[in-house]
C-alpha positions as CSV (number, residue, x, y, z in Angstrom):
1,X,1.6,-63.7,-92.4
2,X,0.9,-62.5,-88.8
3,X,2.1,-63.7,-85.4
4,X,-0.3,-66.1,-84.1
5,X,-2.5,-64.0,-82.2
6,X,-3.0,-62.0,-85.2
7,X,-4.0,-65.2,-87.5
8,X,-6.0,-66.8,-84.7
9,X,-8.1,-63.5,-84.8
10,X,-8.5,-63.6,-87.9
11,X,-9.4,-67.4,-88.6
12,X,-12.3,-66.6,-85.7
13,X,-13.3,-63.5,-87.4
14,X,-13.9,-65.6,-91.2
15,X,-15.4,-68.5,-89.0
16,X,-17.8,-65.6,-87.8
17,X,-18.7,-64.4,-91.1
18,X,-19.4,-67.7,-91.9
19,X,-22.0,-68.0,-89.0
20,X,-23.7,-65.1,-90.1
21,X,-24.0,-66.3,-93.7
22,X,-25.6,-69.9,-91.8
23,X,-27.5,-67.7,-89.9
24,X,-28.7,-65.6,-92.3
25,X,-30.3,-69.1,-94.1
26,X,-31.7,-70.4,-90.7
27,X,-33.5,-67.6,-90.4
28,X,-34.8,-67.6,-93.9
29,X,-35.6,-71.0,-93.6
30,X,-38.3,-70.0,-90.2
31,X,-39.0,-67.2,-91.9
32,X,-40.8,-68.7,-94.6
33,X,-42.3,-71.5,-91.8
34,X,-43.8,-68.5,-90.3
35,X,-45.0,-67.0,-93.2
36,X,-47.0,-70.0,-94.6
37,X,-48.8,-70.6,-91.2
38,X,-49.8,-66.9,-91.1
39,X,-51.4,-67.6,-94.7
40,X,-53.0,-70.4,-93.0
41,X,-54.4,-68.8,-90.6
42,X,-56.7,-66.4,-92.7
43,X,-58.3,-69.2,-93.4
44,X,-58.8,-70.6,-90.4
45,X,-56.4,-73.2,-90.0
46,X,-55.0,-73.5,-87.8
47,X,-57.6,-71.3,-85.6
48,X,-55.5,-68.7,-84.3
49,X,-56.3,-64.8,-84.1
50,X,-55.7,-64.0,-87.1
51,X,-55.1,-59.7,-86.6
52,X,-52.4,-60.6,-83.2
53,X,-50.6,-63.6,-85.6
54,X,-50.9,-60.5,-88.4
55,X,-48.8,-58.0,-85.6
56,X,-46.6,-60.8,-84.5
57,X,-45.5,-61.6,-88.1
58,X,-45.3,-57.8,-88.6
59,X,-43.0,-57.0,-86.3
60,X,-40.6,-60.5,-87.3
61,X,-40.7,-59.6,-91.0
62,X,-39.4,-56.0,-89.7
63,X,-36.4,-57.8,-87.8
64,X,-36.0,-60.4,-91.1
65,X,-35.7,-57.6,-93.6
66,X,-33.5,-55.4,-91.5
67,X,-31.2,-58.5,-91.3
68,X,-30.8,-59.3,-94.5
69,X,-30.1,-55.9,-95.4
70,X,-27.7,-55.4,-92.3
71,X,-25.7,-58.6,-94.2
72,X,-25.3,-57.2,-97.4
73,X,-24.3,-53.7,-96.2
74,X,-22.3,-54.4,-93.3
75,X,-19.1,-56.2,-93.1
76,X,-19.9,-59.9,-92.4
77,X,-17.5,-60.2,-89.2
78,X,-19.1,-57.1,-88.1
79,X,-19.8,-57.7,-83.9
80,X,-23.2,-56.2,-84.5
81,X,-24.4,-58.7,-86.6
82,X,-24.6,-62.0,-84.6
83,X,-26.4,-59.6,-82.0
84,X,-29.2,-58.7,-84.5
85,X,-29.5,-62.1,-85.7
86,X,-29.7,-63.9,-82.5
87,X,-32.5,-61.2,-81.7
88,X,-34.3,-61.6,-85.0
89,X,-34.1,-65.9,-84.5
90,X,-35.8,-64.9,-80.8
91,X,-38.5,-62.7,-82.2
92,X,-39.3,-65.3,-85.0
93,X,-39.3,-68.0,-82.3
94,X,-41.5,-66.5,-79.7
95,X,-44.2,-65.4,-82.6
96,X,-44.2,-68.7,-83.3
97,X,-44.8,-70.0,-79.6
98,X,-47.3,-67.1,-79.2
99,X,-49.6,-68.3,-82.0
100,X,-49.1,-72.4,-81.4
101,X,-48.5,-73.0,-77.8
102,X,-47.4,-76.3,-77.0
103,X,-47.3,-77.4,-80.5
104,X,-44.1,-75.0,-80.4
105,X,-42.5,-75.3,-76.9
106,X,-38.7,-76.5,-78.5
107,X,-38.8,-73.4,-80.6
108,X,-37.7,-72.2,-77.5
109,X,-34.3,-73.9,-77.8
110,X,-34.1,-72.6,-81.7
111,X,-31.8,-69.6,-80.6
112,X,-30.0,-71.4,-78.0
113,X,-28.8,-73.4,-80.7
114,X,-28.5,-70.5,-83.5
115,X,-25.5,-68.8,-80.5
116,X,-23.8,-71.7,-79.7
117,X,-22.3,-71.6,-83.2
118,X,-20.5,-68.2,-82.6
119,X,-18.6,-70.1,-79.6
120,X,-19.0,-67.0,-77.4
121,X,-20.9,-67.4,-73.7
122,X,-22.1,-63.4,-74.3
123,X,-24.2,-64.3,-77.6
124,X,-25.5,-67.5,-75.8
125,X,-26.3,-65.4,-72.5
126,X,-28.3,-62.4,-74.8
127,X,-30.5,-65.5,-76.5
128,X,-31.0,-66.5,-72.9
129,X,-31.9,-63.1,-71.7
130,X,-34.2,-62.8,-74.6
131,X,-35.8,-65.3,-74.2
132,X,-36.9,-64.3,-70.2
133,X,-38.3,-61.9,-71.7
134,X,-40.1,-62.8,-74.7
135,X,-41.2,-66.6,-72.8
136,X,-43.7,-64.4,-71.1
137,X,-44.7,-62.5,-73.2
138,X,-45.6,-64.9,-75.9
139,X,-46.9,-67.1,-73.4
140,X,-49.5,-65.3,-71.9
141,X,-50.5,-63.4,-74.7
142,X,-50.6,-66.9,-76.1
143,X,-53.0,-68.3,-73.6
144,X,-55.6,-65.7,-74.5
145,X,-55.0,-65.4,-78.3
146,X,-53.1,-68.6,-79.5
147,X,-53.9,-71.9,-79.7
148,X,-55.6,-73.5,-76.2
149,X,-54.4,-76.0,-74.4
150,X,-57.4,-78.2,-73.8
151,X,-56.8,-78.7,-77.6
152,X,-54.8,-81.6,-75.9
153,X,-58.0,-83.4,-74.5
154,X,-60.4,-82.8,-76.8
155,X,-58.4,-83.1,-80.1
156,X,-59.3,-79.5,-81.5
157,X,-57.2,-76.8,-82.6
158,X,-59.3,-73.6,-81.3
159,X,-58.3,-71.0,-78.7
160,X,-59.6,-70.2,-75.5
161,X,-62.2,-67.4,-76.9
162,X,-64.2,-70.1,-78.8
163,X,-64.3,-72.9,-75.6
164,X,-65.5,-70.2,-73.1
165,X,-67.9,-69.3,-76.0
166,X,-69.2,-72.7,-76.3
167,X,-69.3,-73.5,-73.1
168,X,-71.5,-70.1,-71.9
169,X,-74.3,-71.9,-71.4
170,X,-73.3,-73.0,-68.1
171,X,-72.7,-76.6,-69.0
172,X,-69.4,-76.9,-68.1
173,X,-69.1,-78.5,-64.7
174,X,-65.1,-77.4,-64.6
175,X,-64.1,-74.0,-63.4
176,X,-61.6,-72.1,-65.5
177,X,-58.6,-70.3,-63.2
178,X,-59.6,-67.0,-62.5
179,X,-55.5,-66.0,-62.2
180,X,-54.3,-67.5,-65.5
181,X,-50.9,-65.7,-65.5
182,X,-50.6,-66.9,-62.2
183,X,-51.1,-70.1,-63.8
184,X,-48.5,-69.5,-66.7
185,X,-46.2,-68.2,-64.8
186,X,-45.7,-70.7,-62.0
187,X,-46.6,-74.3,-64.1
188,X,-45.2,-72.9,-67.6
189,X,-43.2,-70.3,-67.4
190,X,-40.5,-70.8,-64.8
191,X,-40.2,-74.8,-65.5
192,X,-39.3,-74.0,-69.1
193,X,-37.0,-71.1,-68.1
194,X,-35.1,-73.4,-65.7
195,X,-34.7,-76.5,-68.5
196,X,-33.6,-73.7,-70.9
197,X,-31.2,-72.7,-67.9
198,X,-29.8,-76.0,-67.3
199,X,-29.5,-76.0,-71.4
200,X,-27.5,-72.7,-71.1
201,X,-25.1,-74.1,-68.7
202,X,-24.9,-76.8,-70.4
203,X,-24.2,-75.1,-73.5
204,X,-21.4,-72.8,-72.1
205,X,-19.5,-75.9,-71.7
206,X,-19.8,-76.9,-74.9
207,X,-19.1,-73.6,-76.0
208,X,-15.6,-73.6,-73.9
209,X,-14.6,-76.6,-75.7
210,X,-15.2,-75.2,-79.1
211,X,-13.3,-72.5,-78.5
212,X,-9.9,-74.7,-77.0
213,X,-10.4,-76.9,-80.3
214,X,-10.5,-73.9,-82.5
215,X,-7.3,-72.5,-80.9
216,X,-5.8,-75.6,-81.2
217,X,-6.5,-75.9,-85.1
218,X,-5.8,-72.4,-85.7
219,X,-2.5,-73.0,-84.0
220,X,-1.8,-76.4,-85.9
221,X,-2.1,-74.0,-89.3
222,X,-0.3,-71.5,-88.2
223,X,2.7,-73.7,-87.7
224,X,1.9,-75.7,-91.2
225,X,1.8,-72.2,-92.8
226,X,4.2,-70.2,-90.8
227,X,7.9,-69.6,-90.8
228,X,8.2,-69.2,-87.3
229,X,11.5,-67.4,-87.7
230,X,10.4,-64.5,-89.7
231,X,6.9,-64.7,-89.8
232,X,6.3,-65.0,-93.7
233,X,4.5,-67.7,-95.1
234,X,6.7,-70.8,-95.7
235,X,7.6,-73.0,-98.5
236,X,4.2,-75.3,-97.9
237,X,2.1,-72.2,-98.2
238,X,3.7,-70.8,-101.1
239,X,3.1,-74.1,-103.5
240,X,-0.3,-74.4,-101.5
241,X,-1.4,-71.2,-102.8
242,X,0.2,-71.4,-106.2
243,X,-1.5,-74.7,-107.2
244,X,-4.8,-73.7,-105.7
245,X,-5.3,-69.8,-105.2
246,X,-3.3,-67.7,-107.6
247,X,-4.2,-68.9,-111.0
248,X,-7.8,-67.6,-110.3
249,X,-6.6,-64.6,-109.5
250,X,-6.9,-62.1,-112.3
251,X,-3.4,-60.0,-112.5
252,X,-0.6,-61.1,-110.0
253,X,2.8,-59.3,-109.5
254,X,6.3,-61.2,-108.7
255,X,8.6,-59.9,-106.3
256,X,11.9,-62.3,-105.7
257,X,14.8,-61.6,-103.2
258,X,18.0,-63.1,-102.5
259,X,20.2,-62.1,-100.1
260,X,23.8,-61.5,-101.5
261,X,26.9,-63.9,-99.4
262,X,24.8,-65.6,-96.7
263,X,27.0,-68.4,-97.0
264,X,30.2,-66.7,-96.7
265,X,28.7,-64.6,-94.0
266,X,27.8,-67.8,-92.4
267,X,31.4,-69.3,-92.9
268,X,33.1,-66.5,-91.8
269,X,30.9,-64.7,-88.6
270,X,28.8,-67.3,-87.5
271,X,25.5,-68.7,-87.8
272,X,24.2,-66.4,-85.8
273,X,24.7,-63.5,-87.8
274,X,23.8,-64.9,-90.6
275,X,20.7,-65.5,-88.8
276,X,20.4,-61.5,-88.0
277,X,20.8,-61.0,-91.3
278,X,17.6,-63.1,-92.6
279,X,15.6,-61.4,-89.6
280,X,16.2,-58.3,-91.1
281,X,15.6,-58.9,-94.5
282,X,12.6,-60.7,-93.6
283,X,11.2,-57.6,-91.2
284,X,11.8,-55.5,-94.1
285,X,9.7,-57.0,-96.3
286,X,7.3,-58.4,-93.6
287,X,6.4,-54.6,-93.2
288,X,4.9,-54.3,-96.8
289,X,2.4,-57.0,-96.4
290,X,-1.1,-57.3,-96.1
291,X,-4.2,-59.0,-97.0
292,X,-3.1,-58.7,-100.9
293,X,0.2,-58.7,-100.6
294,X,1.3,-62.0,-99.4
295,X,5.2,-62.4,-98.6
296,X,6.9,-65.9,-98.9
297,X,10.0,-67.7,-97.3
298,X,10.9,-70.2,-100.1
299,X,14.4,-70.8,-99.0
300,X,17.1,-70.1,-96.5
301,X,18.1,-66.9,-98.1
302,X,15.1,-66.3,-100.9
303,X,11.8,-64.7,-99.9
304,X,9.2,-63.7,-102.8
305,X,6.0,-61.7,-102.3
306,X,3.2,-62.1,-104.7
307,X,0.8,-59.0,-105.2
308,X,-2.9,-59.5,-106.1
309,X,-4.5,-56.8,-109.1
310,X,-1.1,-54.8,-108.5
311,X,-1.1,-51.4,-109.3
312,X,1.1,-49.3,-111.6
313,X,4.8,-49.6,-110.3
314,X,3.6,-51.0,-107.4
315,X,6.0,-54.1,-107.2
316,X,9.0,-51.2,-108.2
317,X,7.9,-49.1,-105.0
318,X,7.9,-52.3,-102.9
319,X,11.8,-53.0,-103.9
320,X,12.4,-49.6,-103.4
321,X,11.0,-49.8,-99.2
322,X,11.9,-52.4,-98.8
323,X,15.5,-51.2,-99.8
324,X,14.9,-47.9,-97.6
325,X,13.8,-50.0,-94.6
326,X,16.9,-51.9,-94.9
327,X,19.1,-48.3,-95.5
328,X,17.4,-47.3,-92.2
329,X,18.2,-50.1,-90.3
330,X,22.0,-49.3,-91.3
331,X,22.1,-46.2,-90.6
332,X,20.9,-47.0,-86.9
333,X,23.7,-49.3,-86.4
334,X,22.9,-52.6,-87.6
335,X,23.1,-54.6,-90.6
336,X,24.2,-53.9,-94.3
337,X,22.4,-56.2,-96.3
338,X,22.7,-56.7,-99.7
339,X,20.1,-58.7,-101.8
340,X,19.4,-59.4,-105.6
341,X,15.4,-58.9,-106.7
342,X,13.9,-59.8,-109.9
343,X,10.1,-58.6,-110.5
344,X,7.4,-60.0,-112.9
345,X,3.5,-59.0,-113.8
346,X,1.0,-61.0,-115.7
347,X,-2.4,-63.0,-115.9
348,X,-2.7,-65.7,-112.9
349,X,-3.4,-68.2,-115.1
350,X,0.7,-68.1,-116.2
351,X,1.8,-67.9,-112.8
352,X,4.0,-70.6,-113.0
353,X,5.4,-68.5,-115.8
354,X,5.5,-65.1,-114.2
355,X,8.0,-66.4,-111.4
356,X,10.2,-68.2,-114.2
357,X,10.6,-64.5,-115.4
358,X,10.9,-63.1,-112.3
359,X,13.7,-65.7,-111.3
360,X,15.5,-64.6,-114.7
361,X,15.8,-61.4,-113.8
362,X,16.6,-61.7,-110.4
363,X,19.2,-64.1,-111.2
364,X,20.5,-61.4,-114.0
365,X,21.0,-58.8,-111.4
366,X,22.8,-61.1,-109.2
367,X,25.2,-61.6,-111.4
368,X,25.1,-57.4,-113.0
369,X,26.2,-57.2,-109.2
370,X,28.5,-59.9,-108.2
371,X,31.5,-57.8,-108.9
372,X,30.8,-54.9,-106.7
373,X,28.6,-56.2,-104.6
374,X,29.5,-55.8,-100.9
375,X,29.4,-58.0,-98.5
376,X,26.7,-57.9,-95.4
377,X,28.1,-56.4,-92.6
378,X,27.2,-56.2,-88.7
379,X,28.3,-52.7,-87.5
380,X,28.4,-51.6,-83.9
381,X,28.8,-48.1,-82.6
């Protein structure tokens, strides 16, 4: 019950909080990946250094921990929080690529992936960034300490350490580089960097058109949901929610309005007042909403809001704004507008019940008023 920037925010922000909670599970999911291969490794399988795997894993089940905790104590739209994650996915992925070398060289698109689901080009440039830093890293401390690449050739899973070992003799007729970073850096490094590039541009593309077909949905709902006229929810959203939200809901609170004569005021000054006149009542009681207090156009001149867990009197001191708002508004000069309310409280389950009551009564002070009820008025100075 926003204007449409307002709801298209909001549809992105419980998208978001959904990321994280997919997120959260990817990350569980390498976490455990990582964990079973460093359990591995103690015994020598694969043949990895076991005390740098030990520090690598260290310092990813430091980034794991602190986000799951960050999920559960933060809110879960929280900006911070795709950040962290994104991070965390990196760290994971690069401990991984330091230990296993080639046998790990797409874990480098892992996060690339992980931040195109938040649709924003900032979260997919950080994983980027991230990763021109940790590539390096985990690569050439990889080379020295992770599994070698002449594993390739001679179908063995040991590390450099243990071929220059066996080969001290002096029997190997092939000299290793005496610049290996150079090495890295120029033949590994920078070709990967530039593939992940060309998947980052890529990406950012894909990214844009996520983002036009989530407006477009999020702008095809509002206008299913939406009066556009006064902003309340319409008629659609009302039995939407009724047969599908509000019987779960454990206490729930009837409000019910109808204005008083908006067919005579229709008949007699127009259309267009009468159209004033439901733009007022309708800002009114527009004012009072929020996230538990959901307002309702259900007709051309009825309007009901229905208030999750209400508290004591709270549907009385919702009638009672709304009827200063509207006092306010007269006494600046506009419109006098005169409605009949009815208000009901019970168990979810009975909704169906709770706005039968509520219609009673409304329709019982309609007709308590009908005799001295004025008519809605436009005043001008």
């Amino acid at each position: 019950m926003t204007n449409f920037g307002e709801h298209y925010n909001e549809e992105l922000a419980q998208q978001e909080s959904e990321i994280n909670k997919r997120t959260l599970w990817e990350m569980v999911g390498a976490f455990i990946v990582l964990t079973a291969v460093w359990g591995l490794a103690f015994g020598r399988f694969p043949t990895v250094n076991a005390i740098v795997f030990s520090v690598t894993y260290a310092i990813s089940t430091g980034f794991f921990i602190a986000s799951v905790i960050l999920f559960f104590k933060a809110d879960p739209s929280d900006e911070r929080m795709k950040n962290f994650f994104v991070t965390g996915i990196c760290i994971i992925s690069a401990a991984m690529n330091l230990m296993f070398s080639y046998h790990m060289v797409l874990a480098y698109v892992f996060p690339l992936i992980v931040a195109v689901q938040y649709k924003e080009k900032s979260v997919l440039w950080l994983s980027y960034a991230l990763e021109v830093f940790l590539m390096p890293v985990s690569m050439i401390v990889g080379f020295y300490y992770g599994i070698c690449d002449l594993n390739l050739l001679l179908q063995g899973n040991h590390t450099r350490t243990w071929y220059l070992a066996e080969l001290a003799d002096g029997f190997s007729k092939i000299p290793f580089s005496k610049m290996p970073v150079v090495v890295i850096v120029v033949y590994r490094i920078l070709p990967q960097l530039l593939i992940l590039f060309v998947f980052v541009m890529i990406m950012q593309h894909t990214i844009g058109s996520m983002r036009e077909d989530a407006y477009r949905i999020a702008e095809l709902t509002y206008r299913k949901e939406v009066d556009s006229a006064t902003r309340l929810y319409n008629k659609n959203k009302y039995e939407d929610m009724l047969a599908n939200y509000y019987t779960m809901v454990e206490r729930v609170a009837v409000v019910l309005w109808d204005i008083n004569n908006l067919k005579e005021i229709n008949d007699r000054m127009g259309h267009g007042m009468g159209d004033k006149l439901i733009e007022t009542m309708s800002g009114a009681i527009y004012a009072q909403t929020d996230s538990r207090k959901k307002a309702y156009r259900i007709g051309g001149d009825e309007f009901v809001m229905l208030i999750e867990n209400p508290e004591k009197q709270e549907a009385e001191q919702i009638i009672q704004n709304v009827r200063d708002t509207l006092a306010r508004y007269r006494e600046e000069g506009g419109l006098r507008v005169s409605s009949a309310t009815g208000t009901a409280e019970g168990n979810g389950i009975d909704i169906l019940k709770i706005i039968h009551d509520a219609d009673e009564r409304m329709y019982e002070d309609k007709k308590r008023g009908k005799e001295s009820r004025e008519y809605a008025m436009f005043y001008s100075e």
